[in-house]
N, C-alpha and C positions, 0 to 999 in steps of 0.2 A: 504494500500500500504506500501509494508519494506518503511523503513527510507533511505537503502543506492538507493532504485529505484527513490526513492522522490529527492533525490539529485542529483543524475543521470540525471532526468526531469529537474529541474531544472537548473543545467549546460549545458544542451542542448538549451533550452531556451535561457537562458544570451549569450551562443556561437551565436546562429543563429541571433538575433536581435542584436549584440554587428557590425556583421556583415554588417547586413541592412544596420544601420544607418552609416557604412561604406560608404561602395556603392551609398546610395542617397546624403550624403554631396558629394562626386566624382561629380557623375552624375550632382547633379545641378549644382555646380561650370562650370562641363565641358557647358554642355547644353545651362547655361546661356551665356557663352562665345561665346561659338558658333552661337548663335543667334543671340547677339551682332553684331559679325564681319560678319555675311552672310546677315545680315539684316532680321532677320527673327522671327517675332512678334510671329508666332506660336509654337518654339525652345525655346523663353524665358519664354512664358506662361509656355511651359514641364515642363522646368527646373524650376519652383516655384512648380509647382506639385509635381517633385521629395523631394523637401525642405520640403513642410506639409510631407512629406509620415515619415519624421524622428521624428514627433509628435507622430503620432500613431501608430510607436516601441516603443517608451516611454510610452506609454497606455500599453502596452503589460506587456514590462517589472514592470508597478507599479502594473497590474492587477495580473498577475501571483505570482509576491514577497506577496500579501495582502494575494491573495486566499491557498498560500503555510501554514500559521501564524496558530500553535497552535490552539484548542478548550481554552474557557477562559467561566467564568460563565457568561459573557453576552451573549456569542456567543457558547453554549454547543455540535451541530452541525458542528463546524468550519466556514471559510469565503470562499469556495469553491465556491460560486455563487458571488464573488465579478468577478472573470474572466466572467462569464455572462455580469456582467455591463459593463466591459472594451470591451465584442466583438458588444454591444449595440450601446457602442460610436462608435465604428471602422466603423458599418454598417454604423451610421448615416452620419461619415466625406465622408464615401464611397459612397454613395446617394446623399449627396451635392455636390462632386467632380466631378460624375455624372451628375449631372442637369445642373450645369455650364458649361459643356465642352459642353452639349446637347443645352443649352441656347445661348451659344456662336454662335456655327454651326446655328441654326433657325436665329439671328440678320444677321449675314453676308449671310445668303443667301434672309432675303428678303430684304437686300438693299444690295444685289449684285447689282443687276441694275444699268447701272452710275458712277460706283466706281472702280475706275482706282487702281490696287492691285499690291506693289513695288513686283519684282519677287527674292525669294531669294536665295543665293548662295549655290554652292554645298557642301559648309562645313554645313551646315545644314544639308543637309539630309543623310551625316555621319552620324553625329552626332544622328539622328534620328534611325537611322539605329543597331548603337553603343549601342543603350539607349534601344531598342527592343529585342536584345538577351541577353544582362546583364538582363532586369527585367524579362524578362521573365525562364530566368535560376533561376533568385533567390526565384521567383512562388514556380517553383517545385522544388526546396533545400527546401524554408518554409514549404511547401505544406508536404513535407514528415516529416521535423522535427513535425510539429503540428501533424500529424496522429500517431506519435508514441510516444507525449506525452500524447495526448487526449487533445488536449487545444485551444478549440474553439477563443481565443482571436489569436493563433498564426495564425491556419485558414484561421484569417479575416487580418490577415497582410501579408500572401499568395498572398491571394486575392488584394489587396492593389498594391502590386508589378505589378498585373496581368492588372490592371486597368492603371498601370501609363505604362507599356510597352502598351495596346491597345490606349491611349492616344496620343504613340509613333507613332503607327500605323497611327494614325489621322495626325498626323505632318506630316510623312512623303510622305502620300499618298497628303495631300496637297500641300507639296514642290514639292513632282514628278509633280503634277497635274498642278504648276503654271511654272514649267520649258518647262512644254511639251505645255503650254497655254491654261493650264482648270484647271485657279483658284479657279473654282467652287466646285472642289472634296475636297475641305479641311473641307466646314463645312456640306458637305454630309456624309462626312464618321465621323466626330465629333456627328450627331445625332446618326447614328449609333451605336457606340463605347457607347453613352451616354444608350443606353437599356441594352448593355450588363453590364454597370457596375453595374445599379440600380437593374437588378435581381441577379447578385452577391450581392449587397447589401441585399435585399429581404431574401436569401437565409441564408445568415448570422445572421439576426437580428429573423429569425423564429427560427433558432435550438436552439441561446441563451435565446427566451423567452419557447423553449421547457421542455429546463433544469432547468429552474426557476419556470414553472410551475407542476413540479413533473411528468411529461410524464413517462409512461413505458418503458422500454427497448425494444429492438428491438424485433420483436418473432424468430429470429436465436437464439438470446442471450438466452432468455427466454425458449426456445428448448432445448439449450446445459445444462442449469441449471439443469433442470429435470433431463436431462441423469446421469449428475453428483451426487443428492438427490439419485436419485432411486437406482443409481450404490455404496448405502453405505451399511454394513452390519446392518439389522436391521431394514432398515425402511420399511416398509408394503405397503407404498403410499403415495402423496400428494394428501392432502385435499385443500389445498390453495397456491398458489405462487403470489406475490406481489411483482413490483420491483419500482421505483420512481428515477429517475436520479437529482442530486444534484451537477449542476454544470459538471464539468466533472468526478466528481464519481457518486455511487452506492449503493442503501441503497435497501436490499433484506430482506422481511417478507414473511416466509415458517411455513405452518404446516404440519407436516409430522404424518403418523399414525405408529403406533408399535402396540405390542402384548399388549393388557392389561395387562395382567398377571405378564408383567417383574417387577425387584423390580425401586424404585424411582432412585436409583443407575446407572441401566442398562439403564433406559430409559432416562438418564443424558447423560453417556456419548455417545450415538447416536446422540443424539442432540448436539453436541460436534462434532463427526466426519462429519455430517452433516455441522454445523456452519466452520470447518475448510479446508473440500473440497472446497467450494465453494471461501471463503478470499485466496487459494492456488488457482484455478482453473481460477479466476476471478479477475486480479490485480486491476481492477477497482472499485471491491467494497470494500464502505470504512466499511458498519459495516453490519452483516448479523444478523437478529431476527429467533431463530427457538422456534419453538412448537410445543410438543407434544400430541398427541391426542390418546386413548386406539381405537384399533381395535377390 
């Protein structure tokens, strides 16, 4: 990847989480207040949800600064799989965050029974309301910055946002629920919300161990590569295409055939134009192996 792309990435990054952690210090101040004054236990809960959610932009931001850092001779590869570990953690907070709002929901509903529930004010479910189209805007603001950096840790703090608005959702179908006198709906729709986040979580912690485990590239990607190989002057065929994802790059092993006949020279620099289609075609890989083979 050029050096002014890499900077580029990474200013988009520091822009879009410098943001977050904006918006969730707001949000929970606001949320908590709100709950505060409306009386409303499941508004303050939000509002600490919002509060963790400013931990794991901070994951973000250390994971992406690490995974950014030079090749060094312990590390000759680079730290490109250190963002693996940081979307690892994110999954894991986002599963726990998950199970407690899911945890929560199952206790109040089986000792709903008997249990006289204070009803609470309609500054709550503003506020609820408030909190559900902000996170949910900020989803898909993250949601597109990570798709155009490739950065599975940003992703999963997409994701994050997406969990703390369906959270929202939980609040405020319960305020609705306990205004209209079906206090019940609060920890109904909290198990609910609770599947959705844990297969987002799910979803997240599989692609980061995907990339960790050298998985291949997609076969679109792996399709276009070829087109690209075949479409150089000189090469006869592939014999072999190997790709291995490393973190959110790309490490590409091609043998290509040529004419036997050519001198060491010519069959140099094929392998050359080969090696440098592919690093121009393909910003995601970071180093390409070609090989030549006599036809």
């Amino acid at each position: 990847m050029p050096a002014d792309l890499a900077k580029q990435n990474e200013k988009i990054v520091m822009q879009v989480s410098f943001r977050s952690m904006l918006v969730n210090v707001g949000l929970a101040v606001g949320k908590v207040l709100a709950g505060l004054v409306a009386r409303s236990g499941a508004m303050v809960s939000d509002g600490i949800h919002s509060a963790s959610d400013v931990f794991s932009t901070v994951v973000v931001v250390i994971g992406y600064r690490l995974a950014g850092k030079e090749s060094d001779e312990r590390h000759p590869y680079g730290h490109e799989r250190i963002e693996c570990v940081a979307a690892i953690l994110l999954a894991m907070i986002l599963c726990i965050t998950g199970f407690a709002i899911g945890l929560t929901g199952l206790k109040k509903i089986i000792g709903a029974e008997g249990t006289v529930l204070e009803v609470p004010g309609v500054l709550a479910l503003v506020a609820a309301v408030v909190s559900i189209i902000v996170k949910e805007g900020m989803y898909w603001y993250t949601r597109r910055a990570a798709k155009k950096v490739n950065s599975g840790a940003l992703m999963a703090d997409a994701w994050h946002h997406r969990s703390d608005a369906l959270s929202s959702v939980g609040s405020m179908v319960g305020i609705l629920g306990a205004l209209l006198g079906y206090p019940i709906c609060d920890p109904i729709a909290s198990v609910v919300i609770c599947v959705f986040i844990v297969k987002a979580a799910y979803d997240i912690f599989k692609d980061a161990v995907d990339k960790m485990m050298d998985t291949a590239c997609d076969e679109k990607i792996i399709a276009h590569m070829r087109q690209v190989i075949l479409s150089q002057e000189g090469v006869a065929g592939i014999d072999r295409l190997q790709t291995r994802l490393f973190g959110a790059r790309i490490y590409v092993d091609v043998e290509i055939a040529a004419d036997g006949e050519l001198p060491l020279r010519e069959a140099h620099f094929i392998a050359e134009r080969v090696h440098d289609a592919i690093e121009r075609n393909f910003t995601e890989v970071k180093h390409c192996m070609v090989h030549v083979n006599p036809r």
